[in-house]
C-alpha positions in Angstrom: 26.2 12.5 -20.9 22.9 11.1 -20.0 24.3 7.4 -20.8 27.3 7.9 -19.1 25.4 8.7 -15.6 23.1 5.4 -16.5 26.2 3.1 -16.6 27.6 4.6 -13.2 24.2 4.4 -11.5 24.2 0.7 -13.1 27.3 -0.2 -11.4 26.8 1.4 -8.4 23.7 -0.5 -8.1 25.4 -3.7 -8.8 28.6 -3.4 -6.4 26.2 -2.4 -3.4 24.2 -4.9 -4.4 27.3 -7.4 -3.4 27.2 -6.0 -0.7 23.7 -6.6 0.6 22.5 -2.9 1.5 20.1 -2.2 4.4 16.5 -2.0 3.2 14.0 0.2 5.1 10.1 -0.3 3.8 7.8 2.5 5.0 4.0 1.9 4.5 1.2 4.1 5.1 -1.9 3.0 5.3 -4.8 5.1 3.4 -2.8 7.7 2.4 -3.8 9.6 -0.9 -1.2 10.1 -3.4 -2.9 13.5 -3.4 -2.0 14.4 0.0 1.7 14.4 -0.3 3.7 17.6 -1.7 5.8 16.0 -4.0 2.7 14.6 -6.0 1.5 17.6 -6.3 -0.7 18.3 -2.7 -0.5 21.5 -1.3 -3.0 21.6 2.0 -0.4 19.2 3.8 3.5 19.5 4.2 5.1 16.5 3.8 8.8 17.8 3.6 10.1 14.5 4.3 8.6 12.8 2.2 9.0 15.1 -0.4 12.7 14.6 0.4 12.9 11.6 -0.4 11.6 12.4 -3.9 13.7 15.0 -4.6 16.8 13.3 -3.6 15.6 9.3 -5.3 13.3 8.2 -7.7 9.6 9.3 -7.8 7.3 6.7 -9.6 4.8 8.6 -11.5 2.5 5.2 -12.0 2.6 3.2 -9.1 0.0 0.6 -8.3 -1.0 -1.0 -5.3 -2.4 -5.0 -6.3 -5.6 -4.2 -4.7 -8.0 -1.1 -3.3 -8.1 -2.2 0.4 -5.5 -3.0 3.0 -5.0 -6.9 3.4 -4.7 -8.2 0.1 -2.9 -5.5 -0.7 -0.1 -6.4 1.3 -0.8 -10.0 0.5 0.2 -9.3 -2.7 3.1 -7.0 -2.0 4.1 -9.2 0.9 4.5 -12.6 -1.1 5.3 -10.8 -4.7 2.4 -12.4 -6.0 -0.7 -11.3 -7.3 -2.8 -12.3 -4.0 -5.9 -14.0 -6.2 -3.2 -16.7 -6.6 -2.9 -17.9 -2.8 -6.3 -17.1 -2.2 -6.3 -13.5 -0.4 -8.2 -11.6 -2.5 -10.7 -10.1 0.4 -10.7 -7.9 3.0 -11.1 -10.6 6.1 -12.6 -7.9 8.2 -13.1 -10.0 11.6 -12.3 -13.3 10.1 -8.6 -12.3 10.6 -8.5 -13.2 13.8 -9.0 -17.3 12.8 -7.7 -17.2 9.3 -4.7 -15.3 7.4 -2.6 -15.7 4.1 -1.5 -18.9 3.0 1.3 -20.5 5.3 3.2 -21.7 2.1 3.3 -18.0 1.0 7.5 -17.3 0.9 7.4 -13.7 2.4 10.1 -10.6 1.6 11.2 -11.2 5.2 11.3 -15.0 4.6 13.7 -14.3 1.2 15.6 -11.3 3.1 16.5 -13.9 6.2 17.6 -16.6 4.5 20.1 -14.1 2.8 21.5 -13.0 6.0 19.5 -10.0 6.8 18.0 -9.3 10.3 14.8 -8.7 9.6 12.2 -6.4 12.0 8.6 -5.2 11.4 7.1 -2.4 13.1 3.7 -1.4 13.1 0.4 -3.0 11.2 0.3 -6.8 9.7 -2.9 -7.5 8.8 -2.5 -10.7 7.5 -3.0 -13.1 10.2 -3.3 -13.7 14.0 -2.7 -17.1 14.7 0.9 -19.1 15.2 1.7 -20.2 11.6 0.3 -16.1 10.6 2.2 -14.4 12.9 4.9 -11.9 12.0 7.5 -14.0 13.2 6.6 -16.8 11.7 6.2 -15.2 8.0 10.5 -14.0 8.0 10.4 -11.6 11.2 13.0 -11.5 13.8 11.2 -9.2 16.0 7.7 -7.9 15.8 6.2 -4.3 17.7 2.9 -3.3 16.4 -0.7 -4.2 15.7 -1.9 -7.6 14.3 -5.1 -6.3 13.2 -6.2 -3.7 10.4 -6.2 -0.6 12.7 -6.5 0.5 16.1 -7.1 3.7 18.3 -4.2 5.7 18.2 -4.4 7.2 21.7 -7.3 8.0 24.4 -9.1 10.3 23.2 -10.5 11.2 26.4 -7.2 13.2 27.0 -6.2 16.9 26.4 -4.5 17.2 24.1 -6.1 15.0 21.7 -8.7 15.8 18.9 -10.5 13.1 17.4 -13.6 13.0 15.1 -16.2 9.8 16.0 -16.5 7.8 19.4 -13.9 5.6 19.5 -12.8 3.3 22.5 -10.6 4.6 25.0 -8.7 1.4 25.5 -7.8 -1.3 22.5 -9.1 -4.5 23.3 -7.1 -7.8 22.7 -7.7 -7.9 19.2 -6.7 -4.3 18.4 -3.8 -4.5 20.9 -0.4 -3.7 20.6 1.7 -6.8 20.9 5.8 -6.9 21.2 6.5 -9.9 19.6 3.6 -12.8 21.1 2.9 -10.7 23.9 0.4 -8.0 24.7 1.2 -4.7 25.9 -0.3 -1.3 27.1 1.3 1.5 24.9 -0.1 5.0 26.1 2.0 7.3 23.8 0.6 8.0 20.1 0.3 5.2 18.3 2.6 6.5 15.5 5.1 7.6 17.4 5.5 4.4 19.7 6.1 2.8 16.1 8.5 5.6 14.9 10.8 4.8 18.3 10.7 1.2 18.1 12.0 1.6 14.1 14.7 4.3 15.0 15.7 1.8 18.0 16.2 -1.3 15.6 17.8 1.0 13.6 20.7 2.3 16.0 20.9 -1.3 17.7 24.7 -2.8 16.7 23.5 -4.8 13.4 26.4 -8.0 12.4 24.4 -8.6 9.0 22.1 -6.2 6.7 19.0 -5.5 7.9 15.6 -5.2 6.2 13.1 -2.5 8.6 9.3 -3.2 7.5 8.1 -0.2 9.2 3.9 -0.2 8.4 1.8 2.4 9.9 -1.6 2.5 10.2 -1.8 6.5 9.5 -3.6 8.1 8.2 -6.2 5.5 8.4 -9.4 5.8 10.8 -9.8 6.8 13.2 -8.9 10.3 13.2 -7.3 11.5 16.0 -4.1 13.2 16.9 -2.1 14.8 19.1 -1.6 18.6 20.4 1.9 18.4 18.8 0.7 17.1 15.6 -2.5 19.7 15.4 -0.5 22.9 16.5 0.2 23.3 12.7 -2.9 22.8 10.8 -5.4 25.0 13.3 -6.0 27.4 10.5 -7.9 24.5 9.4 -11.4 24.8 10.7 -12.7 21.4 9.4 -12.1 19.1 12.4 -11.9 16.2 10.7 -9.3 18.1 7.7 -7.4 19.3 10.7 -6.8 15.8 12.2 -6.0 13.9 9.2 -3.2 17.0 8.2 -1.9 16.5 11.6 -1.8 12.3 11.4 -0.2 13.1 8.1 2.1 15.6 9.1 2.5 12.5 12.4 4.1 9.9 9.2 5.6 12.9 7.5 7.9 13.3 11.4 8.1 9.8 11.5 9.9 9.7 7.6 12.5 12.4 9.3 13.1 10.5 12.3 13.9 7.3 10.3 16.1 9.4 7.7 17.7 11.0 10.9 18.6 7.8 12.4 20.3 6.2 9.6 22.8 9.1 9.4 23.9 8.7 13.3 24.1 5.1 12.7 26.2 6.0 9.5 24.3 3.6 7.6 22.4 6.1 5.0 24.3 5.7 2.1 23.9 2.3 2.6 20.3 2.0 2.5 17.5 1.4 0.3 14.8 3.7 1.8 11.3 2.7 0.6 7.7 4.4 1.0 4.6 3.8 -0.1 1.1 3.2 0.6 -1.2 0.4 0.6 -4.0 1.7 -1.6 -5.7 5.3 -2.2 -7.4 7.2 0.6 -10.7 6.8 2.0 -13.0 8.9 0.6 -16.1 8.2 3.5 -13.8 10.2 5.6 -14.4 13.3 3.0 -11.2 15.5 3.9 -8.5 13.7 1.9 -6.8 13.6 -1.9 -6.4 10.9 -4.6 -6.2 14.0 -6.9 -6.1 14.0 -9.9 -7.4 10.5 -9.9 -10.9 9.7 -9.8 -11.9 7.2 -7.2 -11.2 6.4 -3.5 -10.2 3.4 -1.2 -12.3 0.0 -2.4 -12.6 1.5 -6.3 -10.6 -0.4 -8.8 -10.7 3.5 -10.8 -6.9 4.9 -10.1 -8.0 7.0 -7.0 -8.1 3.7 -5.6 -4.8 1.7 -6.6 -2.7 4.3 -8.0 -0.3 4.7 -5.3 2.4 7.1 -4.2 6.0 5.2 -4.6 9.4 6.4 -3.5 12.5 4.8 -3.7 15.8 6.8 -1.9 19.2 5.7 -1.8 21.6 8.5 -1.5 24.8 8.4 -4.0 23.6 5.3 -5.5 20.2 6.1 -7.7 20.4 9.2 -9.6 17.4 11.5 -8.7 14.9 10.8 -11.1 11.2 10.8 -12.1 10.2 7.5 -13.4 7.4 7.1 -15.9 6.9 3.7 -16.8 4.2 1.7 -14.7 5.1 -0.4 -11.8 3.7 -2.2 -9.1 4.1 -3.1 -5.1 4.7 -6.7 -6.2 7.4 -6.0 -7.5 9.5 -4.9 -4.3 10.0 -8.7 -3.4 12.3 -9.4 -6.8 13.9 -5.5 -6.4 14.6 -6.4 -2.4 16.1 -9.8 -3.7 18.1 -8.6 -6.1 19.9 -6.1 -3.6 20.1 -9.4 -1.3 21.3 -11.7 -4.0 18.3 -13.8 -3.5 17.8 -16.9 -6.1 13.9 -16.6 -4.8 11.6 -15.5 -8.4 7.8 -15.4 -8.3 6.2 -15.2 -11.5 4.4 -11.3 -11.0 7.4 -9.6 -9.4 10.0 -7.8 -11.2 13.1 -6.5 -9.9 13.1 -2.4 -10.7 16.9 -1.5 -10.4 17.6 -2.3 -14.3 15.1 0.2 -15.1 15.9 3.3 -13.2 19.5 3.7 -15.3 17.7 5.0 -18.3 18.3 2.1 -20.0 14.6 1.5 -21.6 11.8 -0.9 -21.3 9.2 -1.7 -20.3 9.0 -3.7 -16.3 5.2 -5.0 -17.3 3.0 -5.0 -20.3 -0.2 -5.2 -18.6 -1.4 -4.7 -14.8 -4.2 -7.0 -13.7 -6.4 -6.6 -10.8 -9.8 -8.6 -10.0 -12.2 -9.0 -6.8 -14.9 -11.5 -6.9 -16.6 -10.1 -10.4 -14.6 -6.7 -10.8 -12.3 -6.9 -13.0 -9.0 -4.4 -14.3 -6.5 -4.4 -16.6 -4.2 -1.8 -17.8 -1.5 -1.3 -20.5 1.0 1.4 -21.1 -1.6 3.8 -22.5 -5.5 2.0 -21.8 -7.3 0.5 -18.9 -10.0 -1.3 -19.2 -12.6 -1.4 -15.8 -15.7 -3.2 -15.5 -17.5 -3.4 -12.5 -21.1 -5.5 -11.6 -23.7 -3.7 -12.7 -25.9 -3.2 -9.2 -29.4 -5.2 -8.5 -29.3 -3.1 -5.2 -30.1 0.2 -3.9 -28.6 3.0 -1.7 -31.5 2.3 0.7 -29.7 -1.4 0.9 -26.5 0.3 2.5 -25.8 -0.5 5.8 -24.6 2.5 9.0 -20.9 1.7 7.7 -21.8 2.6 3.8 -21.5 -1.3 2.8 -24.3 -3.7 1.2 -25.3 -6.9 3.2 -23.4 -9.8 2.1 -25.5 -13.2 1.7 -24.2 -15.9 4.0 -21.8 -17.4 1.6 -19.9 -14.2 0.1 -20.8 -12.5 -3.0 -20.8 -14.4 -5.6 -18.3 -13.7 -9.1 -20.7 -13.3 -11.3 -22.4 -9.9 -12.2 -26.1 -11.0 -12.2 -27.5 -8.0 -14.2 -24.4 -7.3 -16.0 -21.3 -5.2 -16.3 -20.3 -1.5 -17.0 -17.4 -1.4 -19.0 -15.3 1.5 -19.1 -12.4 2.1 -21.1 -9.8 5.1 -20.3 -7.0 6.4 -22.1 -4.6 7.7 -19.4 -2.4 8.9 -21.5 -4.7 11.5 -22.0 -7.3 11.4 -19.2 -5.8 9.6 -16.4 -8.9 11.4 -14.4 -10.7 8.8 -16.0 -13.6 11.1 -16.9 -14.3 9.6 -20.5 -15.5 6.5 -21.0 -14.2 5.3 -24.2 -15.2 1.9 -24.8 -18.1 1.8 -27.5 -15.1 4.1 -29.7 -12.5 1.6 -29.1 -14.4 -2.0 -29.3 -10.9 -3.6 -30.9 -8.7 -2.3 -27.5 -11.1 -3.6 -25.6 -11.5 -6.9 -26.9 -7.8 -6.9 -26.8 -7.3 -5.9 -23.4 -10.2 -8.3 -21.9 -8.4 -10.7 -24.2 -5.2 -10.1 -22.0 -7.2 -10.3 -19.2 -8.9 -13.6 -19.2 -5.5 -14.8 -20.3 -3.9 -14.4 -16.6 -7.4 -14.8 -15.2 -7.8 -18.5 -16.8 -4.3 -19.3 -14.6 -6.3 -18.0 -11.4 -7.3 -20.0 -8.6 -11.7 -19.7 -8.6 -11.8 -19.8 -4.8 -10.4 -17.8 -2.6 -9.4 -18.8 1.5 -11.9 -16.1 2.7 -15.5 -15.3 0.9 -16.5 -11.5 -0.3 -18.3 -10.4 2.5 -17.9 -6.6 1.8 -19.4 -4.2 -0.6 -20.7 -0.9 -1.4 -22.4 1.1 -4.5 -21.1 4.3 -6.4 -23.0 5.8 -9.5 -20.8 5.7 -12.4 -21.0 7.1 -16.1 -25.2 7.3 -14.8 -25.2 3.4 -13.6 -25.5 2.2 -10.2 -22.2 -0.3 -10.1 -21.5 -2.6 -6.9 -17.9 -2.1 -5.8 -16.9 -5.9 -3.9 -13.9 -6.4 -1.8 
């Protein structure tokens, strides 16, 4: 029975994917895979969400390509591991006079040259001049915020809560821009996004579309709205309460995008997407990566492993999906649907796998920034980070080491810390196995070295950002 529903999910896949479905890509931004109900949170309601899941496929090991936002979706953005084209940093301010590589062939750029109209909503973070631009990189139309964040709304208003001083008004480089231009934008941040996506969504569409609908919740700052905060005030925590309601803010935003596909009758022809750029934040100290150890900037699995939901009603059997996969690999799944000729050589396309089939999509995962280091296969990981020649009192206001002038270098002056996990058995990554196992770890850094000896050395932007974390009773220097 079982392999009878795999060959008629098969070729259902394969005669919509003649048919070019729609594609709609929803990205959070900071969002802990422990903070959504269908992974197993319970302080937040995400029905939604959860919806999704219970109705598609729910990847239980998902992995972003990096712990912070921009090379993160460098990597998902181009279907390459980022280190190749040389965005393996955060750019912090540089990204207002630098961005990814120009030559990068984006999922919008692969989606328009097969026909699709293409729109992005929401955050970029990957480049603000001409040749960076949204619609330069595959875009049609562009509504949202070229920078890594901005303030959601004035905070100076009443029905607003919001934890830290913020600005009242964005500046030019944390604007809001429709297309090239700058604009004011008084309402929520999120839900200005969520209407702009359900209005390219109902507009009268002559090809397939592809949505790229990136929000910058629940990242900082934290502030929300009355309507949003109304359901979490048995929460006494301000700052708990706000990031529930910016939560609860995307978990709306999910519904409203789910609800305008069915009026447009376009649902069942839809690949719905949603995901999140890396784990959450732990310096905010009121959200979940649980049961994962590790937060935002930590290569540990709090800090990549990464909630993943595909949806496409009456076309992917409901299903959890075990094997490990990454956000590169949406570029090859998205040209598959799209009958795209376009390959990289990190990106595999998922749809094979989710009929029950068998196999394996990867046989390792690699991740590396400046001299961390990460590999995992379908049972170890092996993590070693710089050993630290600095101390907390060396931390600046924002938690983060001083950088010298030319980026931190890739070498770990006083050594490293290697761990070694077995996940299959401790994905909390609480034992440090490595002086057990030195054959699987030879083997893995082995593997490793492997893909890192076809790696660029430089990188278009220098390490300028860091912080420490004791680990396993070392001080260790976490660099991105």
């Amino acid at each position: 029975m079982r392999r009878s529903l795999s060959v008629l999910v098969l070729l259902s896949i394969s005669s919509y994917a003649l048919a070019q479905p729609n594609i709609v890509f929803i990205f959070a931004d900071d969002l802990g895979i422990g903070d959504v109900g269908a992974y197993g949170g319970d302080m937040i309601k995400t029905p939604h969400i959860d919806a999704l899941a219970t109705n598609g496929v729910l990847f239980e090991q998902a992995y972003a390509s990096h712990p912070v936002c921009s090379p993160s979706r460098a990597g998902l953005m181009s279907g390459r591991y980022q280190q190749r084209h040389g965005w393996e940093f955060n750019p912090a301010e540089r990204i207002e006079t630098t961005g990814m590589d120009a030559k990068q062939i984006t999922v919008a750029d692969m989606l328009s040259e097969s026909g699709y109209a293409t729109g992005m909503v929401g955050k970029w973070h990957l480049g603000y001049l001409p040749q960076f631009h949204p619609l330069n990189r595959g875009f049609d139309n562009y509504f949202g915020v070229l920078a890594g964040g901005s303030i959601f709304i004035d905070q100076s208003r009443p029905d607003v809560e919001s934890v830290g001083n913020w600005p009242l008004k964005r500046d030019r480089s944390k604007g809001v821009y429709d297309g090239h231009k700058l604009i004011e934008v008084d309402d929520y941040l999120t839900d200005a996004f969520t209407d702009r996506a359900v209005h390219f969504i109902k507009q009268a569409h002559d090809a397939p579309f592809f949505l790229y609908l990136s929000h910058t919740t629940p990242h900082t700052p934290l502030q929300a709205t009355k309507t949003y905060l109304d359901r979490y005030r048995h929460l006494k925590n301000p700052a708990a309460r706000i990031y529930a309601a910016m939560v609860a803010s995307l978990d709306d935003s999910v519904g409203a995008v789910v609800q305008a596909l069915k009026e447009a009758g376009q649902l069942h022809n839809t690949l719905i997407v949603f995901s999140s750029d890396n784990g959450c934040a732990g310096y905010i100290q009121v959200c979940s990566n649980a049961p994962f150890a590790g937060f935002k900037r930590y290569h540990n699995e709090g800090g990549i492993r990464v909630p993943l939901i595909f949806s496409w009603p009456g076309q992917i059997a409901p299903q959890k999906y075990s094997n490990m996969v990454s956000l590169l690999d949406l570029m090859a799944t998205f040209g598959g649907l799209a009958e795209s000729a376009h390959t990289t050589e990190d990106s595999i396309d998922l749809m094979p796998f989710l009929t029950g089939n068998g196999g394996q999509p990867h046989d390792y995962l690699y991740w590396r920034s400046s001299p961390t280091r990460a590999i995992r296969d379908h049972r170890w990981k092996l993590l070693e980070y710089a050993k630290s020649q600095y101390s907390v009192e060396d931390l600046d206001a924002a938690r983060r080491v001083s950088p010298p002038a030319e980026g931190w270098p890739r070498t770990a002056p006083k050594g490293y810390l290697t761990m070694l996990y077995d996940l299959q058995n401790d994905p909390g990554e609480s034992k440090n196995l490595a002086v057990a196992h030195p054959a699987i770890v030879a083997r893995l850094r082995s593997a490793y070295e492997d893909w890192n000896s076809d790696l660029p050395k430089e990188s278009i932007i220098p390490a300028k950002r860091s912080t420490l974390s004791e680990m396993h009773g070392e001080t260790v220097q976490l660099i991105f």
